[in-house]
LOFIRO-623196 format. One record per atom (N, C-alpha, C, CB): z, x, y negated; residue in one letter. Coordinates in steps of 0.1 Angstrom, whole numbers, plus 2048, in hexadecimal, padded with zeros to 3 digits. Atoms other than C-alpha are relative to their C-alpha. Glycine has a CB too. Layout:
! LOFIRO-623196
ZXYA
...
***
This chain:
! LOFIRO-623196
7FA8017F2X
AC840A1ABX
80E806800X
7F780680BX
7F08007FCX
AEE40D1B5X
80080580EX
80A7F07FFX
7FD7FC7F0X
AF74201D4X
8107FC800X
7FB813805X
7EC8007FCX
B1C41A1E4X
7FE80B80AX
8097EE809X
8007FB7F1X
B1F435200X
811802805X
7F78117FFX
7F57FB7FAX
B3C438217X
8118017F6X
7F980F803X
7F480680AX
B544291F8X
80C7F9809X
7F97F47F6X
7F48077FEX
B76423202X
8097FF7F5X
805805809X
7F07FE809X
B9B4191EEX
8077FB803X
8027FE7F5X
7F58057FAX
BBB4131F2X
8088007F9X
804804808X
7F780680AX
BD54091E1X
80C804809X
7FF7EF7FCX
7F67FB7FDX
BF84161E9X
802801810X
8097F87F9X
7FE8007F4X
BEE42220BX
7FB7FA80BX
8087FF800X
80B8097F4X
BDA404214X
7F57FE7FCX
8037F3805X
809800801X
BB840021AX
7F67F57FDX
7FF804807X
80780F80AX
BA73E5202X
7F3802806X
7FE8017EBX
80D7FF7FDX
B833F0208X
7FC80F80CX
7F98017F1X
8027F77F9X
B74406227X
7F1802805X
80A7FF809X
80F7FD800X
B5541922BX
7F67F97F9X
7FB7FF80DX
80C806806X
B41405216X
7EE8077FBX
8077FA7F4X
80D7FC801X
B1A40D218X
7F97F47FCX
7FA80780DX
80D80F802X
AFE3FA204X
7FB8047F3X
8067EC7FFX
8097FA80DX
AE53FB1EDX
7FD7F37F4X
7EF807806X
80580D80AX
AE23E41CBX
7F18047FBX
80B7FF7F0X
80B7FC802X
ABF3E21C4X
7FB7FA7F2X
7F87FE80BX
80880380AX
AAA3E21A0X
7F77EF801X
7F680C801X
80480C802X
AA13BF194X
7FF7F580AX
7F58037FCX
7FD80E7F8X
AAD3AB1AEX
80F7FA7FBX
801805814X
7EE801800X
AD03981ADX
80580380AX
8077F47FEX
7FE7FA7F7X
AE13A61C4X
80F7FA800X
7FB80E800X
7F2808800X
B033921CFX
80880580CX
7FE7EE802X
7F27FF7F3X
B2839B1DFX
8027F4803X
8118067FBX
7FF8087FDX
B333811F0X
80C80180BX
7F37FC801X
7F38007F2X
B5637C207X
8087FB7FBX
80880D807X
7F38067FFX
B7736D20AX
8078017F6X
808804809X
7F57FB80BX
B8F36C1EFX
806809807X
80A7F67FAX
7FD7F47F3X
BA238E1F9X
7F5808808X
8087F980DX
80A7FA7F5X
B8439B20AX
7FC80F7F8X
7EF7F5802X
8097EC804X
B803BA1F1X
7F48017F9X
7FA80A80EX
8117FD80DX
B5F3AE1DBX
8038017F4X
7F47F37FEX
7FB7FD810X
B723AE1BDX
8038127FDX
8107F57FCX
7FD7F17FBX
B813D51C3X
7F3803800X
80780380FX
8097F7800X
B613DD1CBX
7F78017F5X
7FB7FE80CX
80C800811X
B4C3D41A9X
8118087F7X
7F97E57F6X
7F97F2808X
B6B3E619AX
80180B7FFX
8098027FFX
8047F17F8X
B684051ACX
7F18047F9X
7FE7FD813X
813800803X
B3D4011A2X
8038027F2X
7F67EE803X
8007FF811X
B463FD17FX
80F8097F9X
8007EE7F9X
7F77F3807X
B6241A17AX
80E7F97FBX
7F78087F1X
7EF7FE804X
B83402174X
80A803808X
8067F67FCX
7FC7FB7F7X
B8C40D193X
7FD80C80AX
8017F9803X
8067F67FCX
B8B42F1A2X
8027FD80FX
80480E7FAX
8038017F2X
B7E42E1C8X
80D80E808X
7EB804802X
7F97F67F8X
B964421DFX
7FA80A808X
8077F980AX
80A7F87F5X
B764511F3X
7F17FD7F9X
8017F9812X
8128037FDX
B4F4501F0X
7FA8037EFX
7FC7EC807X
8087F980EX
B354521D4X
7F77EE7FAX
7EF812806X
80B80F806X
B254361BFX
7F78047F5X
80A7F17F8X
80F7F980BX
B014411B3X
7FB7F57F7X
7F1805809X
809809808X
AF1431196X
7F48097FEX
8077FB7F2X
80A7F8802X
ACF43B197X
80280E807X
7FD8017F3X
7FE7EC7F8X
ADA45F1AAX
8078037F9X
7F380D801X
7F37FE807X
AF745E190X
80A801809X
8037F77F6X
7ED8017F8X
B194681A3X
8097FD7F1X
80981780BX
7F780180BX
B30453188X
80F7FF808X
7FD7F27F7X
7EF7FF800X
B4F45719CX
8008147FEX
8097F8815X
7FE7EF7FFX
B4848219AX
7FE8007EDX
7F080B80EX
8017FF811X
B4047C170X
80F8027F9X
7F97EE7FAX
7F57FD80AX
B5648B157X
8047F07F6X
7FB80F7F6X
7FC80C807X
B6746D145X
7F97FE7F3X
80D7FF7FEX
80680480EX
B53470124X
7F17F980AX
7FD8127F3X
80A805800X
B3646A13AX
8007F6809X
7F8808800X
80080C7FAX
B3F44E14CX
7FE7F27F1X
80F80080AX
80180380BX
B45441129X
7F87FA7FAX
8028087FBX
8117F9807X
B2244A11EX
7FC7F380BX
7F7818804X
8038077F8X
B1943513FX
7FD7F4801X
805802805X
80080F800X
B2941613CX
7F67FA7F2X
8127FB7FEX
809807808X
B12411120X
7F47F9802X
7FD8067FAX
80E8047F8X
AF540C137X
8057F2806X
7FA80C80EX
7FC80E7FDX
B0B3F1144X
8037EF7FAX
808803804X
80380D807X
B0F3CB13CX
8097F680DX
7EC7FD7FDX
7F68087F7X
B2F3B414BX
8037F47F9X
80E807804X
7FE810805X
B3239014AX
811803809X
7F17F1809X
7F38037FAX
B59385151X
8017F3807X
80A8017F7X
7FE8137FAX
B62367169X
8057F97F2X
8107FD80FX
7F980C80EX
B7435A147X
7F87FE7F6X
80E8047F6X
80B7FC80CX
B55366131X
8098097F5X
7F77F17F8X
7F87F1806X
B7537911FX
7F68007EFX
7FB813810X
80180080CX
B6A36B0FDX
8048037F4X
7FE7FB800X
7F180180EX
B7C3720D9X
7FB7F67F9X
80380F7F4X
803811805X
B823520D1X
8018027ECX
8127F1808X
7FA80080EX
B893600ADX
7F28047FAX
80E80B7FDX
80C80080AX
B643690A8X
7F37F8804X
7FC80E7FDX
80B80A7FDX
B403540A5X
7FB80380FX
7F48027F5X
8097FA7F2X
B2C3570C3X
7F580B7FDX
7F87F4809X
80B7F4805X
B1536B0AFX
80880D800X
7FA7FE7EFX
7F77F9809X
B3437F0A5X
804807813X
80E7F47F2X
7FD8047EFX
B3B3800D2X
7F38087FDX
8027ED80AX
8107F77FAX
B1538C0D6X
80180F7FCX
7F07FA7F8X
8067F2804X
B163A90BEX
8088097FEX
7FA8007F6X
7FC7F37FAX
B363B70C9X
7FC811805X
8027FB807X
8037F47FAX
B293D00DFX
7F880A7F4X
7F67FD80EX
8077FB809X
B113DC0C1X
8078067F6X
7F97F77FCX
7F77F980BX
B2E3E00A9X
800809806X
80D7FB7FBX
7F67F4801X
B3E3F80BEX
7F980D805X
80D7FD80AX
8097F37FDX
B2240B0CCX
7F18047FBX
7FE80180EX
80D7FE80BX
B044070B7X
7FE8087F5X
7FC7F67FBX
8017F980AX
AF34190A0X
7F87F97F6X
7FC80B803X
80B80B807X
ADE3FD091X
8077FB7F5X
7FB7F2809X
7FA80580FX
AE63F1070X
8067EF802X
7F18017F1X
7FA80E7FDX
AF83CB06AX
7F47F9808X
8047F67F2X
80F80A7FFX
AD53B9069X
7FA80480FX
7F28067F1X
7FF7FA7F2X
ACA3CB087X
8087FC80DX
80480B7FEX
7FA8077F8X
AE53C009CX
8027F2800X
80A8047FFX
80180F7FFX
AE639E08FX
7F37F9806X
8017FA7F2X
8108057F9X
ABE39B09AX
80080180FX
7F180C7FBX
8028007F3X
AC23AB0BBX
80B7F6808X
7FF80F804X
7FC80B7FAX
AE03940C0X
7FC7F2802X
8087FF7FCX
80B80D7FFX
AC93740B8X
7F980080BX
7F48007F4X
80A7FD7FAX
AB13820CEX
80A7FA812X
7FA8137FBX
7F88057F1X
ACB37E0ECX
8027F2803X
80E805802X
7FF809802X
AD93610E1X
7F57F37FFX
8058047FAX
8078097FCX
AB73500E4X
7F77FE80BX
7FA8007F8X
8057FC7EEX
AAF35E106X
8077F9807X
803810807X
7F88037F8X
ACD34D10FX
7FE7F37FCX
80B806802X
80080D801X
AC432C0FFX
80E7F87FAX
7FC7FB80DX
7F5805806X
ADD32C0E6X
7FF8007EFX
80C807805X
8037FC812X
ACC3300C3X
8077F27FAX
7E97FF7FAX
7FC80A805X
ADE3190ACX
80E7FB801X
7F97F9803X
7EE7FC7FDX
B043210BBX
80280B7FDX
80680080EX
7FA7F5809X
B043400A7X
80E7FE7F9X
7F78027F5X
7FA7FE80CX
B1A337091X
8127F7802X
7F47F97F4X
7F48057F8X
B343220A9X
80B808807X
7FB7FB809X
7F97FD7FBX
B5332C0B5X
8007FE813X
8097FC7F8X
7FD7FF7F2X
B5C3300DFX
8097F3802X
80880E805X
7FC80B7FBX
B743120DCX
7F47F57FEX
80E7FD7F9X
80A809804X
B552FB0CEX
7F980080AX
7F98037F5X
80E8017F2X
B3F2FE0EDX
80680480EX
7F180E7FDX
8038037F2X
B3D2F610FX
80480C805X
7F27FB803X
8017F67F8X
B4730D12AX
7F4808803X
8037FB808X
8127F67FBX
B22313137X
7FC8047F5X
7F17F7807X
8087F8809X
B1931D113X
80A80B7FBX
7FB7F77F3X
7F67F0802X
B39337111X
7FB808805X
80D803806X
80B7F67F4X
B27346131X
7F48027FDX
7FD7F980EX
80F7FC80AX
B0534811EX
8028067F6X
7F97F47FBX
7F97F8805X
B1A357102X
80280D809X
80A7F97FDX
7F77F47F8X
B2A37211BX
7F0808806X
80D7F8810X
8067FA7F7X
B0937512DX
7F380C7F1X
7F87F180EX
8087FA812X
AF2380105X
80980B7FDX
8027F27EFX
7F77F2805X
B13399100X
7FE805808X
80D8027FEX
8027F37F3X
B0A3AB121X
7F48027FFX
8027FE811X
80E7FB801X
AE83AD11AX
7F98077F2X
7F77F4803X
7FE7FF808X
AEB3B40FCX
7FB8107F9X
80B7FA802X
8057F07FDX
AE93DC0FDX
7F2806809X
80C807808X
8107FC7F9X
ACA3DB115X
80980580CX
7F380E7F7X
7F87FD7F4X
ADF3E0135X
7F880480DX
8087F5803X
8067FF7F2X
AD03F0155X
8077FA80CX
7FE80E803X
7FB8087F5X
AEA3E4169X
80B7F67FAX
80580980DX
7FD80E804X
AF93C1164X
8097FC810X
7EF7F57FBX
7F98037F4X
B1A3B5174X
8097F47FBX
80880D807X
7F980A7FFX
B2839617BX
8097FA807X
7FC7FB7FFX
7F28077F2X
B4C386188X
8017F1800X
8128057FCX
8008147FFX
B4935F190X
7FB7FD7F5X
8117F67FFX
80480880CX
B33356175X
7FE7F2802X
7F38047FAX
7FB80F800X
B33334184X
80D7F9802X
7FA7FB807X
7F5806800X
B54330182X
8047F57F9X
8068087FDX
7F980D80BX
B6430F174X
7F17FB7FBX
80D8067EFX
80B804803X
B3E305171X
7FC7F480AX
7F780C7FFX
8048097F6X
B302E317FX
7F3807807X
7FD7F37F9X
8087FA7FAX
B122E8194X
7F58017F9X
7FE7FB80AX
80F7FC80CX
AF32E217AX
8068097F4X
7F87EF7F6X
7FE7F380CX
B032F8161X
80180A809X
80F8007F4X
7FE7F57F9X
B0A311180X
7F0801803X
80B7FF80CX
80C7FC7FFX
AE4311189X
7F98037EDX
7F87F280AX
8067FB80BX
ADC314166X
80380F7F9X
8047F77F7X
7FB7F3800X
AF1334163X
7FA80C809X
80E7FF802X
8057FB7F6X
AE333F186X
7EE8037F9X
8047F480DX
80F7FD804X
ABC337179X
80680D7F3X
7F57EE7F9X
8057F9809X
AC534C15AX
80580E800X
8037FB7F5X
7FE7F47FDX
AD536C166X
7F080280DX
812802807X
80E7FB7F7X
AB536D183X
7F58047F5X
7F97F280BX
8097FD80AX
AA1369164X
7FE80A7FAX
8017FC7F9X
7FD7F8803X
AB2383153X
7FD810805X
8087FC800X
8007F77F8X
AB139916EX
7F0808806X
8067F880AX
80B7FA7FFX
A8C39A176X
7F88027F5X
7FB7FD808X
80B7F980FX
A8239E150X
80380B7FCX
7FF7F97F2X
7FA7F2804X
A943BC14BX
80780A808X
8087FE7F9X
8017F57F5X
A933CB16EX
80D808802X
7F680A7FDX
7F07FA801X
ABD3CE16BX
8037FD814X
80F7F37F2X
7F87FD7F5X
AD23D918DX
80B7F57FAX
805812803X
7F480D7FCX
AE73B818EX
8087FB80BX
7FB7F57FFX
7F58027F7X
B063AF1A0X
8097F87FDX
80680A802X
7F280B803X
B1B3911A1X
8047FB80EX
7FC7F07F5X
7F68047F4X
B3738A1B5X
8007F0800X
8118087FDX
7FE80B7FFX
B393691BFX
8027F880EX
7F77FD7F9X
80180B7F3X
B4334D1D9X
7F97F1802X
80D7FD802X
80C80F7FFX
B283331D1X
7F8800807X
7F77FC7F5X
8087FE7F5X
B1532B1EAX
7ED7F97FFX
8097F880BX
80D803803X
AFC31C1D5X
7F980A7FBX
8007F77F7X
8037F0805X
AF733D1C2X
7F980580BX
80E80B7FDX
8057F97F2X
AF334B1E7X
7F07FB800X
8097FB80FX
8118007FDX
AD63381F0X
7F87FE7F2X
7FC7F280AX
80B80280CX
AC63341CEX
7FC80B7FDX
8037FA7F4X
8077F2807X
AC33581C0X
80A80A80AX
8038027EBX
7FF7F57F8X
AD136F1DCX
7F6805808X
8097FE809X
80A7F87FAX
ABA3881DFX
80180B806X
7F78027F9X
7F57F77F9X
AD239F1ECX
80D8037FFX
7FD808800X
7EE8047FEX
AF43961FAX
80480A80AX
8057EE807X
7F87F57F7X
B0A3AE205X
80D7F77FFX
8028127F8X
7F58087FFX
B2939C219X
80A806800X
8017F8809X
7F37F87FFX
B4C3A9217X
8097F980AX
8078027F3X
7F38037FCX
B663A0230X
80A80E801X
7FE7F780EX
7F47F07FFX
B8A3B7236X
7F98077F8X
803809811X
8007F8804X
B7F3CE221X
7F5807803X
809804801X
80C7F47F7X
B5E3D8234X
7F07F97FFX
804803816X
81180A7FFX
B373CE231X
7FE7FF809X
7F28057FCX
8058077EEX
B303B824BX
7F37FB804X
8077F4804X
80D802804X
B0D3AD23EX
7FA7FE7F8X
7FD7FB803X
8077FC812X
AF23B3228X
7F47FB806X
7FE8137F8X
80A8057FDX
AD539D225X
7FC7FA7F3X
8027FA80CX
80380980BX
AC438120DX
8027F2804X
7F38027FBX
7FE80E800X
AC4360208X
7F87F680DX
7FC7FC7F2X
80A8067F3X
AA5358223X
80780280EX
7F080B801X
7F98017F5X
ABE36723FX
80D800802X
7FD807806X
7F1808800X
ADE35A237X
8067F980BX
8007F67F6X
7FC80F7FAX
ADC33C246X
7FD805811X
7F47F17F8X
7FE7FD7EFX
AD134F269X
806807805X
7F7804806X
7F77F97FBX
AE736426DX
80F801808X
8028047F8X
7F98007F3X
AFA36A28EX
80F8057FBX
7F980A80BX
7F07F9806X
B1B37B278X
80D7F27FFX
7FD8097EBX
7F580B802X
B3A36227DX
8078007F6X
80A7FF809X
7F880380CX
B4D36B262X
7F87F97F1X
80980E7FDX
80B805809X
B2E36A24AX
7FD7EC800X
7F0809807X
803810800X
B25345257X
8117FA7FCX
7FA7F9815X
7F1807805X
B4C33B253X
7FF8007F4X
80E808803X
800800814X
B4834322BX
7F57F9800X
7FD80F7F4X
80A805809X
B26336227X
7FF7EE803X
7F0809804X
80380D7F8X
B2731623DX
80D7F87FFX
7FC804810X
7F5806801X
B4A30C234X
8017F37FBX
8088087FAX
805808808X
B3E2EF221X
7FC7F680AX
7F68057F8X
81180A7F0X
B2D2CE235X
7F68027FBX
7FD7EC805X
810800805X
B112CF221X
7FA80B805X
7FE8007F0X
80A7F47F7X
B072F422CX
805801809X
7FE80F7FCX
8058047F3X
B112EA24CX
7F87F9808X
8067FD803X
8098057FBX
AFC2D024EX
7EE80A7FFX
8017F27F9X
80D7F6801X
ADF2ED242X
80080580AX
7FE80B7F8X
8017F67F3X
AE730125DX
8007F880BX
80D80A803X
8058047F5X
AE42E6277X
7F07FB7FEX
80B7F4805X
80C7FF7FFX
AC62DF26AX
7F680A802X
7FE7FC7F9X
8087F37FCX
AB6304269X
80080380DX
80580C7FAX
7FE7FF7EDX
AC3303292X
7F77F8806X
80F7FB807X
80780B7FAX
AB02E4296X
7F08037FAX
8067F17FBX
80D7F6803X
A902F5286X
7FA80A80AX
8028087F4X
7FC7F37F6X
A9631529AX
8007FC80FX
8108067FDX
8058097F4X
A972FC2BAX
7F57FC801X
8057F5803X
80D806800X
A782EA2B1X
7F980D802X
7FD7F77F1X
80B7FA800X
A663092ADX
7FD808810X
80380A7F3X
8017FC7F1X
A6B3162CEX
7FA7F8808X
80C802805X
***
Protein backbone atom coordinates (compact mmCIF):
# COMPACT_ATOMS: atom_id res chain seq x y z
CA UNK A 1 0.00 0.00 0.00
CA UNK A 2 1.12 3.71 -0.93
CA UNK A 3 -0.07 6.53 1.28
CA UNK A 4 0.06 10.28 -0.25
CA UNK A 5 -0.61 12.62 2.80
CA UNK A 6 -0.98 16.30 2.61
CA UNK A 7 1.71 16.19 -0.60
CA UNK A 8 2.26 19.34 -2.16
CA UNK A 9 4.88 21.03 -5.10
CA UNK A 10 5.82 23.72 -6.81
CA UNK A 11 7.80 24.70 -9.22
CA UNK A 12 9.30 28.15 -9.28
CA UNK A 13 6.81 29.50 -6.80
CA UNK A 14 3.89 27.87 -8.35
CA UNK A 15 1.69 25.39 -7.18
CA UNK A 16 1.56 22.19 -9.51
CA UNK A 17 -0.07 19.88 -6.94
CA UNK A 18 -2.00 20.86 -3.55
CA UNK A 19 -2.89 18.89 -0.52
CA UNK A 20 -3.11 15.77 -2.12
CA UNK A 21 -4.52 12.86 0.24
CA UNK A 22 -5.20 9.17 -0.89
CA UNK A 23 -4.42 5.87 -0.54
CA UNK A 24 -3.03 3.25 -3.35
CA UNK A 25 -4.14 0.04 -2.34
CA UNK A 26 -2.35 -3.71 -2.55
CA UNK A 27 -3.43 -5.77 -5.57
CA UNK A 28 -5.85 -3.61 -7.00
CA UNK A 29 -5.11 -1.23 -10.07
CA UNK A 30 -5.49 1.68 -8.92
CA UNK A 31 -5.70 4.71 -11.71
CA UNK A 32 -4.83 8.75 -11.90
CA UNK A 33 -6.86 10.08 -14.11
CA UNK A 34 -7.31 14.19 -15.27
CA UNK A 35 -6.78 16.74 -17.82
CA UNK A 36 -3.67 17.08 -19.59
CA UNK A 37 -1.99 19.81 -17.13
CA UNK A 38 -4.06 18.54 -14.31
CA UNK A 39 -0.87 17.34 -12.21
CA UNK A 40 -1.23 13.29 -12.57
CA UNK A 41 1.89 13.05 -14.18
CA UNK A 42 3.92 15.29 -11.21
CA UNK A 43 2.23 13.39 -9.08
CA UNK A 44 3.49 9.60 -9.99
CA UNK A 45 6.93 11.49 -10.10
CA UNK A 46 6.79 12.78 -6.77
CA UNK A 47 5.47 8.77 -5.73
CA UNK A 48 8.38 7.43 -7.40
CA UNK A 49 11.30 9.87 -6.20
CA UNK A 50 12.13 11.75 -9.70
CA UNK A 51 10.71 14.42 -8.23
CA UNK A 52 11.04 15.79 -4.76
CA UNK A 53 7.55 16.88 -3.28
CA UNK A 54 7.73 20.54 -1.84
CA UNK A 55 5.51 19.32 1.34
CA UNK A 56 3.99 16.05 2.76
CA UNK A 57 5.07 12.36 3.10
CA UNK A 58 4.63 9.40 0.74
CA UNK A 59 4.50 6.03 2.70
CA UNK A 60 5.23 2.78 1.20
CA UNK A 61 4.08 0.30 3.47
CA UNK A 62 4.78 2.89 6.68
CA UNK A 63 8.09 3.71 4.69
CA UNK A 64 8.58 7.77 4.75
CA UNK A 65 10.67 7.66 1.16
CA UNK A 66 10.71 11.35 0.89
CA UNK A 67 12.53 11.45 4.80
CA UNK A 68 15.10 8.25 3.40
CA UNK A 69 18.71 8.95 3.07
CA UNK A 70 19.42 8.66 -0.73
CA UNK A 71 21.25 5.29 -0.60
CA UNK A 72 18.03 4.06 0.66
CA UNK A 73 15.76 5.34 -1.57
CA UNK A 74 18.12 3.63 -3.99
CA UNK A 75 17.80 0.27 -2.14
CA UNK A 76 13.86 1.10 -2.60
CA UNK A 77 13.42 1.69 -6.04
CA UNK A 78 14.23 -1.84 -6.37
CA UNK A 79 10.96 -2.96 -4.98
CA UNK A 80 9.71 -0.95 -7.80
CA UNK A 81 8.79 -1.72 -11.51
CA UNK A 82 7.96 1.29 -14.38
CA UNK A 83 6.52 0.86 -17.60
CA UNK A 84 7.14 4.16 -19.95
CA UNK A 85 4.40 5.75 -22.19
CA UNK A 86 7.19 4.99 -25.07
CA UNK A 87 8.01 1.49 -23.36
CA UNK A 88 11.66 3.36 -23.56
CA UNK A 89 13.12 0.27 -25.31
CA UNK A 90 17.03 -0.19 -26.48
CA UNK A 91 16.49 -0.76 -29.79
CA UNK A 92 20.14 -2.01 -29.90
CA UNK A 93 19.33 -5.10 -27.79
CA UNK A 94 17.01 -8.51 -28.24
CA UNK A 95 13.96 -8.32 -26.29
CA UNK A 96 15.43 -10.98 -24.24
CA UNK A 97 18.46 -8.77 -24.03
CA UNK A 98 15.32 -5.56 -22.90
CA UNK A 99 13.93 -8.15 -20.24
CA UNK A 100 17.16 -8.94 -18.47
CA UNK A 101 18.37 -5.56 -18.23
CA UNK A 102 17.29 -4.87 -14.81
CA UNK A 103 19.03 -8.30 -13.77
CA UNK A 104 22.32 -7.29 -15.25
CA UNK A 105 22.53 -4.37 -13.18
CA UNK A 106 21.14 -5.50 -9.95
CA UNK A 107 21.21 -9.14 -9.72
CA UNK A 108 23.06 -11.54 -8.21
CA UNK A 109 22.00 -14.59 -10.24
CA UNK A 110 24.34 -15.95 -12.54
CA UNK A 111 23.75 -15.58 -16.78
CA UNK A 112 21.55 -18.74 -16.94
CA UNK A 113 19.52 -17.64 -14.08
CA UNK A 114 18.65 -14.40 -15.51
CA UNK A 115 18.06 -15.72 -18.89
CA UNK A 116 15.35 -18.37 -17.18
CA UNK A 117 13.75 -15.89 -15.01
CA UNK A 118 13.63 -13.54 -18.08
CA UNK A 119 11.73 -16.47 -20.16
CA UNK A 120 9.63 -16.82 -17.31
CA UNK A 121 8.29 -13.12 -17.82
CA UNK A 122 8.38 -13.14 -21.19
CA UNK A 123 5.91 -16.03 -21.25
CA UNK A 124 3.58 -14.43 -18.71
CA UNK A 125 3.37 -11.83 -21.12
CA UNK A 126 2.73 -14.05 -24.17
CA UNK A 127 5.75 -13.46 -25.89
CA UNK A 128 7.84 -16.80 -25.88
CA UNK A 129 9.39 -17.05 -29.24
CA UNK A 130 10.28 -13.00 -29.63
CA UNK A 131 13.27 -13.56 -27.55
CA UNK A 132 15.49 -13.21 -29.84
CA UNK A 133 13.82 -10.14 -31.93
CA UNK A 134 14.77 -6.76 -32.01
CA UNK A 135 12.09 -3.55 -30.83
CA UNK A 136 12.06 -2.37 -34.45
CA UNK A 137 10.66 -6.06 -35.61
CA UNK A 138 7.47 -6.00 -33.53
CA UNK A 139 4.42 -4.36 -33.21
CA UNK A 140 3.78 -1.65 -30.82
CA UNK A 141 1.41 -3.72 -28.43
CA UNK A 142 4.30 -6.32 -28.28
CA UNK A 143 7.02 -3.44 -27.28
CA UNK A 144 4.47 -2.79 -24.38
CA UNK A 145 4.50 -6.51 -23.43
CA UNK A 146 8.26 -6.23 -23.72
CA UNK A 147 8.35 -3.04 -21.31
CA UNK A 148 5.62 -4.57 -19.16
CA UNK A 149 8.24 -8.51 -18.52
CA UNK A 150 11.17 -5.69 -17.77
CA UNK A 151 9.07 -4.26 -14.89
CA UNK A 152 8.26 -7.33 -13.56
CA UNK A 153 10.94 -8.64 -13.99
CA UNK A 154 12.68 -8.06 -10.35
CA UNK A 155 9.42 -9.19 -8.51
CA UNK A 156 8.14 -5.61 -7.93
CA UNK A 157 5.75 -4.72 -5.06
CA UNK A 158 4.77 -1.71 -6.56
CA UNK A 159 4.25 -1.41 -10.36
CA UNK A 160 3.89 1.94 -12.22
CA UNK A 161 2.59 2.98 -15.26
CA UNK A 162 2.45 6.25 -17.73
CA UNK A 163 -0.09 5.81 -20.82
CA UNK A 164 0.52 2.32 -21.45
CA UNK A 165 -2.12 2.61 -23.94
CA UNK A 166 -0.69 5.09 -25.67
CA UNK A 167 -0.49 4.94 -29.63
CA UNK A 168 -2.39 1.54 -29.02
CA UNK A 169 -5.63 0.63 -30.99
CA UNK A 170 -8.40 -0.49 -28.79
CA UNK A 171 -8.03 -4.53 -28.86
CA UNK A 172 -4.39 -4.29 -28.28
CA UNK A 173 -5.29 -1.54 -25.50
CA UNK A 174 -7.72 -4.06 -23.70
CA UNK A 175 -5.17 -6.63 -24.17
CA UNK A 176 -2.55 -4.60 -22.26
CA UNK A 177 -5.33 -3.49 -19.81
CA UNK A 178 -6.49 -7.46 -19.22
CA UNK A 179 -2.67 -8.15 -18.70
CA UNK A 180 -1.48 -5.63 -16.17
CA UNK A 181 -5.06 -6.54 -14.04
CA UNK A 182 -3.71 -9.98 -14.44
CA UNK A 183 -0.45 -9.14 -13.36
CA UNK A 184 -1.64 -7.31 -10.65
CA UNK A 185 -3.73 -9.75 -8.85
CA UNK A 186 -1.16 -12.66 -9.16
CA UNK A 187 1.40 -10.97 -7.47
CA UNK A 188 -0.57 -8.79 -5.12
CA UNK A 189 1.62 -5.53 -6.57
CA UNK A 190 0.44 -1.71 -5.53
CA UNK A 191 -0.21 -0.62 -9.21
CA UNK A 192 -0.57 2.77 -10.65
CA UNK A 193 -1.12 4.00 -14.07
CA UNK A 194 -1.76 7.25 -15.18
CA UNK A 195 -3.96 7.38 -17.86
CA UNK A 196 -6.76 9.19 -19.92
CA UNK A 197 -8.60 6.08 -21.37
CA UNK A 198 -11.73 5.87 -20.59
CA UNK A 199 -11.90 2.39 -21.52
CA UNK A 200 -9.15 1.48 -18.94
CA UNK A 201 -11.50 3.51 -16.47
CA UNK A 202 -14.39 1.41 -16.77
CA UNK A 203 -12.69 -1.89 -17.43
CA UNK A 204 -10.10 -2.29 -14.65
CA UNK A 205 -10.55 0.87 -12.30
CA UNK A 206 -10.69 -0.43 -9.17
CA UNK A 207 -9.52 2.64 -7.78
CA UNK A 208 -9.49 6.04 -9.51
CA UNK A 209 -8.18 8.87 -7.96
CA UNK A 210 -9.22 12.15 -10.19
CA UNK A 211 -6.95 15.08 -10.46
CA UNK A 212 -8.09 18.41 -11.61
CA UNK A 213 -5.89 22.07 -10.89
CA UNK A 214 -3.69 20.39 -9.02
CA UNK A 215 -6.14 18.96 -6.24
CA UNK A 216 -8.09 15.53 -5.65
CA UNK A 217 -11.43 16.04 -6.52
CA UNK A 218 -12.54 12.35 -6.48
CA UNK A 219 -11.78 9.03 -5.51
CA UNK A 220 -13.81 6.19 -6.34
CA UNK A 221 -14.05 2.95 -8.77
CA UNK A 222 -15.18 2.09 -11.83
CA UNK A 223 -18.98 0.92 -10.47
CA UNK A 224 -19.36 4.82 -9.35
CA UNK A 225 -17.87 6.70 -11.99
CA UNK A 226 -20.51 6.86 -14.06
CA UNK A 227 -22.82 8.31 -10.97
CA UNK A 228 -21.16 10.72 -9.91
CA UNK A 229 -22.53 14.21 -9.21
CA UNK A 230 -18.65 15.89 -9.70
CA UNK A 231 -18.77 18.23 -12.98
CA UNK A 232 -15.50 18.38 -13.75
CA UNK A 233 -15.10 14.45 -13.28
CA UNK A 234 -18.20 13.90 -15.77
CA UNK A 235 -16.56 16.59 -18.28
CA UNK A 236 -13.40 14.07 -18.62
CA UNK A 237 -15.12 10.86 -18.47
CA UNK A 238 -18.23 11.68 -20.63
CA UNK A 239 -16.45 13.85 -23.19
CA UNK A 240 -16.93 11.24 -25.81
CA UNK A 241 -20.71 10.45 -27.37
CA UNK A 242 -20.38 7.10 -26.80
CA UNK A 243 -19.97 7.54 -22.80
CA UNK A 244 -22.43 10.04 -23.22
CA UNK A 245 -24.77 7.97 -24.48
CA UNK A 246 -23.78 5.50 -21.14
CA UNK A 247 -24.57 8.07 -19.03
CA UNK A 248 -27.95 8.85 -20.48
CA UNK A 249 -28.62 5.48 -20.25
CA UNK A 250 -27.51 4.83 -16.39
CA UNK A 251 -30.09 8.20 -15.82
CA UNK A 252 -32.70 6.32 -17.59
CA UNK A 253 -32.15 3.18 -15.33
CA UNK A 254 -31.91 5.33 -12.25
CA UNK A 255 -35.51 6.85 -13.49
CA UNK A 256 -36.96 3.54 -14.12
CA UNK A 257 -35.98 2.40 -10.80
CA UNK A 258 -37.70 4.93 -8.91
Amino acid sequence: MIEVKHLHKSFGGREVLTDINTVFEDGKVNLIIGQSGAGKTVLMKNIVGLLEPTKGEILYDGRNFVQMTKRDQVLMRREMGMIFQSAALFDSMTVLENVMFPLDMFSTKNVSERKKRAMECLERVNLKGAENKYPGEISGGMQKRVAIARAIVMNPKYLFCDEPNSGLDPKTSLVIDELLHGITQEFKTTTIINTHDMNSVMGIGENIVFIADGKKEWQGNKDTVISSSNKKLNDLVFASDLFKKVKEVENQEHQFVK
